[in-house]
C-alpha positions in Angstrom: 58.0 3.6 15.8 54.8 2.8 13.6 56.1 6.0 10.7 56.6 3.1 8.2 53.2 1.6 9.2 51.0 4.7 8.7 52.7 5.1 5.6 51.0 1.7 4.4 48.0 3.0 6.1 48.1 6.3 3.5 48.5 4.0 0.4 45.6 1.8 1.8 43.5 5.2 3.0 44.2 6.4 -0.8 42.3 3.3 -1.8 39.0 1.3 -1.9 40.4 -1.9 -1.1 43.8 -3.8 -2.7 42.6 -7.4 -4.2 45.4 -10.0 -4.3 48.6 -10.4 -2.3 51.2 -10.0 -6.1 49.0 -6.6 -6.3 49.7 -5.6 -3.3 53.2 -6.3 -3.7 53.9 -4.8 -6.9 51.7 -1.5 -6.4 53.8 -0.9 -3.1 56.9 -1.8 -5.1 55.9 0.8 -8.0 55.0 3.6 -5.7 58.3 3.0 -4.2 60.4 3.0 -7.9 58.3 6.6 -8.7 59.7 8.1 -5.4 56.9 7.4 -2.7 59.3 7.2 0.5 58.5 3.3 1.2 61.2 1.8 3.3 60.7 -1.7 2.5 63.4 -3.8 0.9 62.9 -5.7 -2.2 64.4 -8.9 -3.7 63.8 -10.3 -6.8 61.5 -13.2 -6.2 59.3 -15.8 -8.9 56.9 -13.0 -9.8 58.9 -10.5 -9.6 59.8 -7.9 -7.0 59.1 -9.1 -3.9 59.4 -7.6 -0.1 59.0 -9.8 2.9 59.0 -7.1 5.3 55.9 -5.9 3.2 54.2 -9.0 4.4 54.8 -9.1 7.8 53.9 -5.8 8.3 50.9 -6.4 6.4 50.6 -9.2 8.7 51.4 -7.0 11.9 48.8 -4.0 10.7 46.2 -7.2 10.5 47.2 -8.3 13.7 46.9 -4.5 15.2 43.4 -4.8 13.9 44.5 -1.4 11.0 43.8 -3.3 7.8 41.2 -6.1 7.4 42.2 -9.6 5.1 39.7 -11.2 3.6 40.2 -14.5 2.0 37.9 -15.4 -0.7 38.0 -19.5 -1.7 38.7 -19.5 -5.4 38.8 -22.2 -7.8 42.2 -23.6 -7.5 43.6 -20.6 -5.0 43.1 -17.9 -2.5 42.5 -14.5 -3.0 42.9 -11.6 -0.1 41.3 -9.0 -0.2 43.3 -5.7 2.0 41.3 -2.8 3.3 42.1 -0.4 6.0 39.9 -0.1 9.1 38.2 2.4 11.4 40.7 1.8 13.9 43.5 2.1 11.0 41.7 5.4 10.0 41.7 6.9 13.8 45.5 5.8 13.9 46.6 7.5 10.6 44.4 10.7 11.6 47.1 10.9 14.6 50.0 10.4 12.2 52.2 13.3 10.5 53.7 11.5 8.2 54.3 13.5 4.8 53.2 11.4 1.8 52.3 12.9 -1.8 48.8 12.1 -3.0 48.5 8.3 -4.3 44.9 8.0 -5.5 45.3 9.0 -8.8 48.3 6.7 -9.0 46.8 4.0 -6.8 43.6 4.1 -9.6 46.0 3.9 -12.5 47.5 1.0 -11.2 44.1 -0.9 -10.2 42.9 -0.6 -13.7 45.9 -2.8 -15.0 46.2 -6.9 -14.4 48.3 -8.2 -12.2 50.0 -9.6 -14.8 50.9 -6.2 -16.5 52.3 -4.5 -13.0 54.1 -8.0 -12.6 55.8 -6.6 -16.0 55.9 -2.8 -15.2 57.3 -4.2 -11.6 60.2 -6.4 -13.0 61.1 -3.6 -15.4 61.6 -1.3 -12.8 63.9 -4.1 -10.9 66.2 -4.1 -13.7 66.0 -0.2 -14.2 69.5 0.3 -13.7 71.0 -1.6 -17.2 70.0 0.0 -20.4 66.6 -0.4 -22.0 67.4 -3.2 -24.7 68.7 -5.2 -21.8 65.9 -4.6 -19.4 63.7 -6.0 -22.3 66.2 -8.9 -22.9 65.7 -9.9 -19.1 61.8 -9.7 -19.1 62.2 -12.3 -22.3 64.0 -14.5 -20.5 63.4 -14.2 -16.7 59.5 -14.2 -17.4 59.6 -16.4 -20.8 56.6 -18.1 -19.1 54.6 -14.6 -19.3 55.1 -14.7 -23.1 55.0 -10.9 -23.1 54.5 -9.3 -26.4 56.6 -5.8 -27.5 53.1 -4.2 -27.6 52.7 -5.1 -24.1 56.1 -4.1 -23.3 55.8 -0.4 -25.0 52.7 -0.3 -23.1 54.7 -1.0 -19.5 57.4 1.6 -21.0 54.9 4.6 -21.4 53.1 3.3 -17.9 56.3 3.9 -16.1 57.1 7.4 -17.7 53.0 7.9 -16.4 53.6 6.8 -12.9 56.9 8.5 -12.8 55.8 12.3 -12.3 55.0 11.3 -8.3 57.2 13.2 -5.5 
């Protein structure tokens, strides 16, 4: 009943802590695209792929008391902070769910901005046209981003990075 809740609780057991709801999104969203077996459904959404069934069962594991939210006060905004508990680790350590290793993955990902897995994240939407066109959408659907063809190379040879997981 809880299999695609313990999987959340692997990818936050494989981490410190997750800081920032769009991170949390998009790393989820990557892992997924490189062939971690995450269930959730995604829609394309104002900064980019977004799943709202990632948030409420974000919300639920919060509510089960399996992953803590912080909310730090900002200048002009929030920012969450997404850990997973004692009584998250006890639940997971009763789990068999099969899950690759994600630290090294889940590391890669927490050195980049938020803005840059934003990019790798909407590339990834639009996977399935060729690559000129994928780059074509990201200069027009995120115009506002003003993202460089340095910084899109750069998201190119992250993907083929992330893309060894199983």
């Amino acid at each position: 009943m809880l299999e695609n809740h313990a999987k959340l609780m692997h990818f936050f057991a494989s981490c410190d802590e997750v800081v920032g709801r769009k991170r949390l999104q998009k790393m989820v969203y990557i892992m997924k695209k490189c062939g971690v077996n995450f269930e959730e459904r995604y829609e394309f959404h104002f900064y980019g792929p977004y799943s709202e069934e990632l948030t409420l069962r974000i919300e639920e594991m919060c509510n089960l008391g399996f992953i803590s939210e912080a909310m730090e006060e900002k200048k002009n905004y929030y920012q969450y902070r997404y850990k997973l508990t004692d009584a998250g680790n006890d639940f997971l350590s009763h789990s068999d769910i099969d899950l690759p290793e994600l630290k090294g993955y889940i590391d890669g990902m927490n050195e980049k901005s938020s803005r840059f897995l934003e990019l790798v994240s909407t590339m990834l939407f639009f996977e399935h046209l060729p690559k000129d066109e994928i780059e074509e959408k990201i200069y027009t659907v995120k115009s506002k981003q003003n993202y460089k063809p340095e910084e899109l190379e750069e998201a190119w040879a992250f993907i083929q990075e992330m893309r060894p997981v199983s």
